[in-house]
Backbone atoms as SQL, in Angstrom:
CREATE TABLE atoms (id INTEGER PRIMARY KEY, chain TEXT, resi INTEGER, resn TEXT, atom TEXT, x REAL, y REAL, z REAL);
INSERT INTO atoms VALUES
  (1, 'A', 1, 'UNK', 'N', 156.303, 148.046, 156.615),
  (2, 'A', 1, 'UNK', 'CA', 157.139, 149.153, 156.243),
  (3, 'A', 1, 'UNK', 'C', 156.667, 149.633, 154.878),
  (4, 'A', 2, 'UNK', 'N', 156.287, 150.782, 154.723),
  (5, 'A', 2, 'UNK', 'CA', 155.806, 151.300, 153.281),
  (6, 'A', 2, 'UNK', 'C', 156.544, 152.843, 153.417),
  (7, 'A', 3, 'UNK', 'N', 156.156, 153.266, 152.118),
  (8, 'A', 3, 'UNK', 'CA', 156.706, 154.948, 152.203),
  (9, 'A', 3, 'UNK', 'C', 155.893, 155.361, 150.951),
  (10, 'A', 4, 'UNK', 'N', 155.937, 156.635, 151.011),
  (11, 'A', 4, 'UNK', 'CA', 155.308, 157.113, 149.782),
  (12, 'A', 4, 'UNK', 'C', 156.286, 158.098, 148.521),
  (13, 'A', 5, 'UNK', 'N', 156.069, 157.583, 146.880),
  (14, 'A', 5, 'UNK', 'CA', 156.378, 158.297, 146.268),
  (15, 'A', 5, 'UNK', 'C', 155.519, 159.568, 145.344),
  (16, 'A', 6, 'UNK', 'N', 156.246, 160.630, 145.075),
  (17, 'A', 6, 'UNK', 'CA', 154.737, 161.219, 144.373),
  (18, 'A', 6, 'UNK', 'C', 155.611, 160.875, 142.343),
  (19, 'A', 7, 'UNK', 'N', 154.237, 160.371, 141.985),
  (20, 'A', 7, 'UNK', 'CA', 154.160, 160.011, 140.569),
  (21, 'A', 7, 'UNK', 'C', 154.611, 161.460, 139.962),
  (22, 'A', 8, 'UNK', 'N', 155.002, 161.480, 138.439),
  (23, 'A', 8, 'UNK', 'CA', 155.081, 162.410, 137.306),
  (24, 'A', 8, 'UNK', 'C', 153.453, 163.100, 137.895),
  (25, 'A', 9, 'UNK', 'N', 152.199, 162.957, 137.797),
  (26, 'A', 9, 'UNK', 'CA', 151.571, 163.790, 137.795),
  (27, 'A', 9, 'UNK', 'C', 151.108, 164.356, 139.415),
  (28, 'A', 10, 'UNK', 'N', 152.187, 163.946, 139.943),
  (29, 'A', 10, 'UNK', 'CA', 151.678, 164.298, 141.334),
  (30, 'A', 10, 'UNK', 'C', 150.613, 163.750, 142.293),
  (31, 'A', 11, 'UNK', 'N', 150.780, 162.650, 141.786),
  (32, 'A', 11, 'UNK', 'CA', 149.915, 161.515, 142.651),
  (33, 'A', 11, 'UNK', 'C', 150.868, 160.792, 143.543),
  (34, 'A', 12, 'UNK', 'N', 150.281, 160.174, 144.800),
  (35, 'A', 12, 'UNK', 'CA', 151.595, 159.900, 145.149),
  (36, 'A', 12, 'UNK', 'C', 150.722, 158.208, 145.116),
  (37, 'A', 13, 'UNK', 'N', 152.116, 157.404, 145.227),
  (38, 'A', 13, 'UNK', 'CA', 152.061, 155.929, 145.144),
  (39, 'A', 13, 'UNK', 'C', 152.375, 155.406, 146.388),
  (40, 'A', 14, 'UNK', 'N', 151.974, 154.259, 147.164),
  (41, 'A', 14, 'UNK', 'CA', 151.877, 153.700, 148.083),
  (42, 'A', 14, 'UNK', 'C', 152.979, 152.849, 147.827),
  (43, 'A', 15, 'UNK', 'N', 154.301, 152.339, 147.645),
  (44, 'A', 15, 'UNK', 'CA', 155.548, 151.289, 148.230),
  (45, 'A', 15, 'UNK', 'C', 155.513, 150.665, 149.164),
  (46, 'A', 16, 'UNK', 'N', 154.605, 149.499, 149.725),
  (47, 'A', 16, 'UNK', 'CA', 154.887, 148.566, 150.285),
  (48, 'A', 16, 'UNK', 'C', 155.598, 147.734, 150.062),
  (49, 'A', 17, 'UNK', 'N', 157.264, 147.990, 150.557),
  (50, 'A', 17, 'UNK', 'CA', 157.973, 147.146, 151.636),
  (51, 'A', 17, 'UNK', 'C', 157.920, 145.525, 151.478),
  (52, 'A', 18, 'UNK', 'N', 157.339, 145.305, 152.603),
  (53, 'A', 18, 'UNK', 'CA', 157.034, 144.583, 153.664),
  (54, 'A', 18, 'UNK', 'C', 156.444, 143.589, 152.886),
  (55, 'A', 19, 'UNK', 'N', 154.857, 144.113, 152.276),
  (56, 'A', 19, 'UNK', 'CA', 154.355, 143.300, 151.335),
  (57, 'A', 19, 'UNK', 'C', 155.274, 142.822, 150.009),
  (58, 'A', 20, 'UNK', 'N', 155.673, 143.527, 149.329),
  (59, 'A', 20, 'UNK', 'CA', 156.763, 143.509, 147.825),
  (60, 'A', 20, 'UNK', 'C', 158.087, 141.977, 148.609),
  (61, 'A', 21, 'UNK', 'N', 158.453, 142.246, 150.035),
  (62, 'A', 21, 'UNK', 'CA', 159.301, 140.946, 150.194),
  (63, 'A', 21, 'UNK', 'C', 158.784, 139.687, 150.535),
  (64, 'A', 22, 'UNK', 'N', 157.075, 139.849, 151.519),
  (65, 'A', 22, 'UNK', 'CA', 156.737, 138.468, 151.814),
  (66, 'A', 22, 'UNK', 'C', 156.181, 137.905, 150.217),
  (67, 'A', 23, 'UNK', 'N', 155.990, 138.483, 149.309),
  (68, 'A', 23, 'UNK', 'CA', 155.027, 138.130, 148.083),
  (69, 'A', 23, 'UNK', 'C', 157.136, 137.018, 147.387),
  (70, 'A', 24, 'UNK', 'N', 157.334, 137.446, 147.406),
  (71, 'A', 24, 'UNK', 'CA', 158.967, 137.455, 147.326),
  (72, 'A', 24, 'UNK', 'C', 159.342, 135.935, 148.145),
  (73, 'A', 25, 'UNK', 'N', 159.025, 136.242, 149.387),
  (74, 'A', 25, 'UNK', 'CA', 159.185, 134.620, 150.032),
  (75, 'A', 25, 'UNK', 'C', 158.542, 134.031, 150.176),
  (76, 'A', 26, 'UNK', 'N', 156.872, 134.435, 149.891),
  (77, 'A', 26, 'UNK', 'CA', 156.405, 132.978, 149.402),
  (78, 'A', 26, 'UNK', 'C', 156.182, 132.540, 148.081),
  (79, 'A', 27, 'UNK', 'N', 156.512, 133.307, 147.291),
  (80, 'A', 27, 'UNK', 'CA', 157.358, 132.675, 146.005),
  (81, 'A', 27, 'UNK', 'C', 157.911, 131.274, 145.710),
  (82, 'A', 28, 'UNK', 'N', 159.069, 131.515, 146.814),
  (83, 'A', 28, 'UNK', 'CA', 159.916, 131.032, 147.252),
  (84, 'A', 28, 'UNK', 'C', 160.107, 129.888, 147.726),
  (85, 'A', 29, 'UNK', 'N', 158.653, 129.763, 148.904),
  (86, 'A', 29, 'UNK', 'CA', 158.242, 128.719, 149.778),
  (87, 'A', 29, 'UNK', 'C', 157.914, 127.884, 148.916),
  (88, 'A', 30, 'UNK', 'N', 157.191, 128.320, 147.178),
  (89, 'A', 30, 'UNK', 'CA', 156.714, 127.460, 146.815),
  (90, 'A', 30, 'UNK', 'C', 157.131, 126.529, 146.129),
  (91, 'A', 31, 'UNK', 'N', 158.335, 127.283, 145.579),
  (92, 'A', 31, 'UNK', 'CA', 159.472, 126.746, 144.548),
  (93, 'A', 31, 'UNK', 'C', 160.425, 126.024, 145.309),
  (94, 'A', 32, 'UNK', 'N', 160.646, 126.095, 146.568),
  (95, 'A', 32, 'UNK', 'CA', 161.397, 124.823, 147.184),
  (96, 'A', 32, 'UNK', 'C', 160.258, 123.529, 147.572),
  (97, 'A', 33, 'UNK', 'N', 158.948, 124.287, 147.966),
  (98, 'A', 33, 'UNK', 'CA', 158.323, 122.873, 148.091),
  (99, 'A', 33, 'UNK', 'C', 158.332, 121.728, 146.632),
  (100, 'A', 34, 'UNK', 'N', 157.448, 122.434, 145.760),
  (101, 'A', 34, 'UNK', 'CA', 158.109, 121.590, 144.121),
  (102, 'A', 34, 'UNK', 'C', 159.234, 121.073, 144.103),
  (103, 'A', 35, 'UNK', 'N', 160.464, 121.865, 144.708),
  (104, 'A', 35, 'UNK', 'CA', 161.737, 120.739, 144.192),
  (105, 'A', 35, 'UNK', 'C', 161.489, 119.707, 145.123),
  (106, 'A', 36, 'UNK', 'N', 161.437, 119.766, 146.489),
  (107, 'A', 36, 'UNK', 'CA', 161.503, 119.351, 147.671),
  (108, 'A', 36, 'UNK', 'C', 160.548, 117.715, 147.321),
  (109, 'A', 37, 'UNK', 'N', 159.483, 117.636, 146.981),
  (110, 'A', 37, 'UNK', 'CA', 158.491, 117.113, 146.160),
  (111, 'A', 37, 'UNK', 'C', 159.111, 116.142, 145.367),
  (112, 'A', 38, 'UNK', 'N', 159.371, 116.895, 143.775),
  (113, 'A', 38, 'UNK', 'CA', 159.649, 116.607, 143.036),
  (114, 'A', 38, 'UNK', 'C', 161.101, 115.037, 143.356),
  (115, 'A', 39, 'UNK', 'N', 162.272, 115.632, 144.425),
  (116, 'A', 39, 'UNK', 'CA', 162.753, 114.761, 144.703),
  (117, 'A', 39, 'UNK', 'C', 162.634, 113.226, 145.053),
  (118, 'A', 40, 'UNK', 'N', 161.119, 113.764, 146.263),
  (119, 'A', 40, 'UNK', 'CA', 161.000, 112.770, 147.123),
  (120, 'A', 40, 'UNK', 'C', 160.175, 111.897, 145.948),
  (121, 'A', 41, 'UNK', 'N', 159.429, 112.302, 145.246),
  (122, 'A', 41, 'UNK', 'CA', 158.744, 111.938, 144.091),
  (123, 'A', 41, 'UNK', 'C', 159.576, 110.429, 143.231),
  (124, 'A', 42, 'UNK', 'N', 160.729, 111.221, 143.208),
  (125, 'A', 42, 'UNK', 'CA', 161.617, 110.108, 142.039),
  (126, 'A', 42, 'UNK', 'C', 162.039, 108.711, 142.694),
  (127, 'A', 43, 'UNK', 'N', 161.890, 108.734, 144.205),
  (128, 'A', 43, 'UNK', 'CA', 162.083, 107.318, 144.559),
  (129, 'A', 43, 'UNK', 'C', 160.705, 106.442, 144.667),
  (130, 'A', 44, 'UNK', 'N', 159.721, 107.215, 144.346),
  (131, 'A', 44, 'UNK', 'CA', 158.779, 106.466, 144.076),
  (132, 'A', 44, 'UNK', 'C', 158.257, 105.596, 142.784),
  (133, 'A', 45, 'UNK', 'N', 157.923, 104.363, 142.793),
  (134, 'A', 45, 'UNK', 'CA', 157.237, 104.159, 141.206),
  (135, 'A', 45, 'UNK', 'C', 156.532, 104.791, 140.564),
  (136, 'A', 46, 'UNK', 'N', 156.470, 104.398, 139.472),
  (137, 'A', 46, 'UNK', 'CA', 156.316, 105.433, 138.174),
  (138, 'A', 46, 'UNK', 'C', 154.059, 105.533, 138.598),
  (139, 'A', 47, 'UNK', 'N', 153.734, 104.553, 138.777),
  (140, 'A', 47, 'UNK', 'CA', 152.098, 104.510, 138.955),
  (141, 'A', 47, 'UNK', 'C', 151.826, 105.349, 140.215),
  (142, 'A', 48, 'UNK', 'N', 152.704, 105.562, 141.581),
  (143, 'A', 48, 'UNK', 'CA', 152.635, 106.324, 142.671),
  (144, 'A', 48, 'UNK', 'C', 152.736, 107.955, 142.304),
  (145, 'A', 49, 'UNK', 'N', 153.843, 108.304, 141.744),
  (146, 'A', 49, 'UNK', 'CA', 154.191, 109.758, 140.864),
  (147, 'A', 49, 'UNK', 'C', 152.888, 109.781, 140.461),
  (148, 'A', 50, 'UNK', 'N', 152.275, 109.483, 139.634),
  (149, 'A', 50, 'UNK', 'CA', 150.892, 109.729, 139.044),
  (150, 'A', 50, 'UNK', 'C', 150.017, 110.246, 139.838),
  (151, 'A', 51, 'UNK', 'N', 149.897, 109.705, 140.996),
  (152, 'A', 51, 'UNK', 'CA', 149.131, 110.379, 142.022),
  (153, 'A', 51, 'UNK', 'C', 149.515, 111.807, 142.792),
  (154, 'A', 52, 'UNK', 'N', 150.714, 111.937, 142.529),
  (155, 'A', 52, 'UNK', 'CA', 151.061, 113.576, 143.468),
  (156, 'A', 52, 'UNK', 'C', 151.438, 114.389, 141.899),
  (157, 'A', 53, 'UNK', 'N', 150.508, 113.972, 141.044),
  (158, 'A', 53, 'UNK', 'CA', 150.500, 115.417, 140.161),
  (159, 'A', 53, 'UNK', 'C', 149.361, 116.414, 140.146),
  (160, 'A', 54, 'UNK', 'N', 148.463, 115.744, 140.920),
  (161, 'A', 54, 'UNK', 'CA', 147.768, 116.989, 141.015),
  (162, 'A', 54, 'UNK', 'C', 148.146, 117.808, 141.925),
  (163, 'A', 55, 'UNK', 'N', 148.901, 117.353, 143.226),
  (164, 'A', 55, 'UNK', 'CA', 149.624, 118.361, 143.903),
  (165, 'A', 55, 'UNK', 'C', 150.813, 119.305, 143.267),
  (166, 'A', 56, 'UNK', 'N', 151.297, 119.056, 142.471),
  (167, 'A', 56, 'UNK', 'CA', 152.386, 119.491, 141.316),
  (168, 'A', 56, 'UNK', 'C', 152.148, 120.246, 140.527),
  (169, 'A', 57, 'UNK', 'N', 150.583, 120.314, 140.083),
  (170, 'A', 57, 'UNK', 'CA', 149.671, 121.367, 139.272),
  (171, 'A', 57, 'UNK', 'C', 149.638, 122.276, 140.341),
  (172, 'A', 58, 'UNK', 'N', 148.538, 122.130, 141.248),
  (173, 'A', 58, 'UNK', 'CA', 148.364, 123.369, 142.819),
  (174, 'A', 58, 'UNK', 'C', 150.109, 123.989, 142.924),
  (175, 'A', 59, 'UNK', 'N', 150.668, 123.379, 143.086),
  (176, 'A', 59, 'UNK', 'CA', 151.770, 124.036, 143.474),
  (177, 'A', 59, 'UNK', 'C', 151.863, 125.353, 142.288),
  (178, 'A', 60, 'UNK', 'N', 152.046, 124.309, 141.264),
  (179, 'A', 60, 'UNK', 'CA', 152.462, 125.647, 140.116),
  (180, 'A', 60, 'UNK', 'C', 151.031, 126.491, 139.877),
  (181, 'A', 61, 'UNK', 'N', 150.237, 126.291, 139.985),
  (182, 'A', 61, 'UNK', 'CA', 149.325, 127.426, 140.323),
  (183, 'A', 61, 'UNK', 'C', 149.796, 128.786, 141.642),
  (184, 'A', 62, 'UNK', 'N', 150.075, 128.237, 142.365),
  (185, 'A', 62, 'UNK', 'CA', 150.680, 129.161, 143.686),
  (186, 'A', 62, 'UNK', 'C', 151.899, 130.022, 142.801),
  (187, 'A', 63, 'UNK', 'N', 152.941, 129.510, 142.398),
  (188, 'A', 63, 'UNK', 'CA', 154.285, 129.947, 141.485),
  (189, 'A', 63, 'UNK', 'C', 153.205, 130.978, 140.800),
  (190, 'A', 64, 'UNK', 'N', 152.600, 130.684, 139.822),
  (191, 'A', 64, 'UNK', 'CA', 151.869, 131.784, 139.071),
  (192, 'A', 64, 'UNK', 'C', 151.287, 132.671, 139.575),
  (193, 'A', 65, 'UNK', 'N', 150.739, 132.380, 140.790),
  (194, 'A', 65, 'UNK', 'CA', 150.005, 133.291, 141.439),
  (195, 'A', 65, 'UNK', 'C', 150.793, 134.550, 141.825),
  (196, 'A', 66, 'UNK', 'N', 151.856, 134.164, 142.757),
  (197, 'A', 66, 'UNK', 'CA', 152.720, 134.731, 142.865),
  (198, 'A', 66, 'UNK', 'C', 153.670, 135.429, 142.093),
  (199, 'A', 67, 'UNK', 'N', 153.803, 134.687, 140.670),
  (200, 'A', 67, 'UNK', 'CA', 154.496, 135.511, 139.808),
  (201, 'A', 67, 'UNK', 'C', 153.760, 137.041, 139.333),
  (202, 'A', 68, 'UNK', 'N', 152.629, 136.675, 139.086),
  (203, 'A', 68, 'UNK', 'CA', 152.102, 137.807, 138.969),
  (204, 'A', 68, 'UNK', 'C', 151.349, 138.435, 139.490),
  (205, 'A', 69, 'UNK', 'N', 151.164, 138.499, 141.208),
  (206, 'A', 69, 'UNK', 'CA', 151.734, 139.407, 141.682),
  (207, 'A', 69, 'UNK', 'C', 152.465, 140.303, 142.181),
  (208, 'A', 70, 'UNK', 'N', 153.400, 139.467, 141.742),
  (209, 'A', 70, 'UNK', 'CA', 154.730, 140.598, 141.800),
  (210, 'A', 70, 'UNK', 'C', 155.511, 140.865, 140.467),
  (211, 'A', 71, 'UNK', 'N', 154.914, 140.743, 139.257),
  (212, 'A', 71, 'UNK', 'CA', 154.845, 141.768, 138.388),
  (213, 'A', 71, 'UNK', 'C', 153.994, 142.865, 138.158),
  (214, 'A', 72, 'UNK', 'N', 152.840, 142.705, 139.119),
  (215, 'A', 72, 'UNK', 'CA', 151.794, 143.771, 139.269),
  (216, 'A', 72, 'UNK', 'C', 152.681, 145.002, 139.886),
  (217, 'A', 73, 'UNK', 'N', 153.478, 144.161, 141.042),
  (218, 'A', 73, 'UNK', 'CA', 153.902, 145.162, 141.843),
  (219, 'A', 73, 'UNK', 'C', 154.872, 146.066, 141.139),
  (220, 'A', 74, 'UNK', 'N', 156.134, 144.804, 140.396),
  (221, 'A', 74, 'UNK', 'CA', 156.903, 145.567, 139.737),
  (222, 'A', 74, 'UNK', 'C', 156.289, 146.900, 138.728),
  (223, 'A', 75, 'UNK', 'N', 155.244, 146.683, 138.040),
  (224, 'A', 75, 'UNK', 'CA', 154.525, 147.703, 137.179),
  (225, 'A', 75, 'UNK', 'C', 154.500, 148.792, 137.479),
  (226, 'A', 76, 'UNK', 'N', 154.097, 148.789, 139.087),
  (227, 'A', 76, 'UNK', 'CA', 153.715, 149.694, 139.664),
  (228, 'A', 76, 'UNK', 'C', 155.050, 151.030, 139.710),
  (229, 'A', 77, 'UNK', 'N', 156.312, 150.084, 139.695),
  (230, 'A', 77, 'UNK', 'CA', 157.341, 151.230, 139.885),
  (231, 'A', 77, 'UNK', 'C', 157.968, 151.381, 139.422),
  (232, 'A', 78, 'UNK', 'N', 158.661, 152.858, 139.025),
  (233, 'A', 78, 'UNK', 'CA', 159.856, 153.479, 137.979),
  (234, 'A', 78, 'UNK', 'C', 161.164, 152.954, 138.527),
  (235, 'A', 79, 'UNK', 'N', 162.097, 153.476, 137.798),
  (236, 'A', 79, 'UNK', 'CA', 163.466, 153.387, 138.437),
  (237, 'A', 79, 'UNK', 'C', 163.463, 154.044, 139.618),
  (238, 'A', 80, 'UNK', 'N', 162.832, 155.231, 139.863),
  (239, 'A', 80, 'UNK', 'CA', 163.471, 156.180, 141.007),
  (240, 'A', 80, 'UNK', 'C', 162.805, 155.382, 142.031),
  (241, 'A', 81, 'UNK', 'N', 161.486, 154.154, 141.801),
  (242, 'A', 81, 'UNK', 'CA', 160.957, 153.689, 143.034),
  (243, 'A', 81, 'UNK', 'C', 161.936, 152.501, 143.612),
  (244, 'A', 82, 'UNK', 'N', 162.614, 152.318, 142.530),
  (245, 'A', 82, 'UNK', 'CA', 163.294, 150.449, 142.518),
  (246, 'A', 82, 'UNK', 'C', 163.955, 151.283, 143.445),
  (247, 'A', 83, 'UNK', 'N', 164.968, 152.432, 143.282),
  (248, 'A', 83, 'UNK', 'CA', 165.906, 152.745, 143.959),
  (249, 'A', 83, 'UNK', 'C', 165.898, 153.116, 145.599),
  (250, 'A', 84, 'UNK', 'N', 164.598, 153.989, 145.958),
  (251, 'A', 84, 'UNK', 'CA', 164.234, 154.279, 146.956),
  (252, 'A', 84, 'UNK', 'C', 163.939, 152.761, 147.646),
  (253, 'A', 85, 'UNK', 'N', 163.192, 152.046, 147.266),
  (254, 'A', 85, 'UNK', 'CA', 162.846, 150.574, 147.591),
  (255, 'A', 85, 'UNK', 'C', 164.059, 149.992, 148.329),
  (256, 'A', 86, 'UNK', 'N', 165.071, 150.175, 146.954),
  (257, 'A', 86, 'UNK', 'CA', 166.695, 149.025, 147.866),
  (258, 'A', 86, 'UNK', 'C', 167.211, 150.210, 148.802),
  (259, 'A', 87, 'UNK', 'N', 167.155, 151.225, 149.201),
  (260, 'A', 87, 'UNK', 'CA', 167.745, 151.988, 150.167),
  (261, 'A', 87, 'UNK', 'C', 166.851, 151.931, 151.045),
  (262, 'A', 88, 'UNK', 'N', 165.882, 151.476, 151.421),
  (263, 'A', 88, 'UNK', 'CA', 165.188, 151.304, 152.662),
  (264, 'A', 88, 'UNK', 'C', 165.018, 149.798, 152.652),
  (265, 'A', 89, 'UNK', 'N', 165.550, 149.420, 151.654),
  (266, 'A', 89, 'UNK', 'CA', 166.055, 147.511, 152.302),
  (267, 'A', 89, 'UNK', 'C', 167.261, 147.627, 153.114),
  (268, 'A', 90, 'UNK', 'N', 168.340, 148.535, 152.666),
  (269, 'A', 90, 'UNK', 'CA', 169.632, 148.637, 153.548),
  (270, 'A', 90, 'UNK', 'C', 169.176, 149.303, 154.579),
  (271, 'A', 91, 'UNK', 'N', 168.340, 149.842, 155.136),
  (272, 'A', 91, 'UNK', 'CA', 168.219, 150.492, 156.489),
  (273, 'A', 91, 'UNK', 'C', 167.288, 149.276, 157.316),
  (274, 'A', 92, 'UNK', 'N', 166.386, 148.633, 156.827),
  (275, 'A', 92, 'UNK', 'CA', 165.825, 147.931, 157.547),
  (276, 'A', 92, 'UNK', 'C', 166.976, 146.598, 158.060);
C-alpha cells in the first residue's frame, strides 16, 4: 500500500505504507527476541551467559538497523504526510 504526496516544490514523494509498518514490526520482532533471551539467559550460570553475548550484540545490531531505518523514513515526512499516513492506516 503506498500513495503519493507532492512536496513544497512540487515533487511528489513516494509513502510507503506497507513498508513504514513491516520496518515497524520487525523492530519489534527484535526487541522481544532480546527480552525473550535475555530472560531465558538469567537462569543460566554466570560462565554460560558469556557465551550468548555475542548473540545479544547481533541482536542489537538488528534494533539499530532498524532504528534507523525508520528514522530515514520518518525524515522523509512532514506533518501533512504523518497525517495522510494515519488516515490510510484507518482505512486499511
Amino acid at each position: 500500500m503506498g500513495f503519493l504526496i507532492k512536496k513544497e516544490c512540487c515533487e511528489a514523494v513516494r509513502i510507503d505504507t506497507k513498508r513504514i509498518l513491516m520496518a515497524l514490526d520487525e523492530r519489534d520482532k527484535w526487541v522481544r527476541r532480546k527480552e525473550d533471551l535475555q530472560k531465558s539467559l538469567k537462569a543460566l550460570p554466570r560462565t554460560e551467559r558469556k557465551l550468548h553475548k555475542e548473540e545479544i550484540l547481533r541482536i542489537d545490531q538488528e534494533i539499530a538497523y532498524y532504528d534507523g531505518l525508520i528514522r530515514d523514513m520518518k525524515g522523509d515526512m512532514t506533518p501533512n504526510h504523518v497525517s495522510i499516513f494515519l488516515k490510510n492506516l484507518n482505512r486499511a
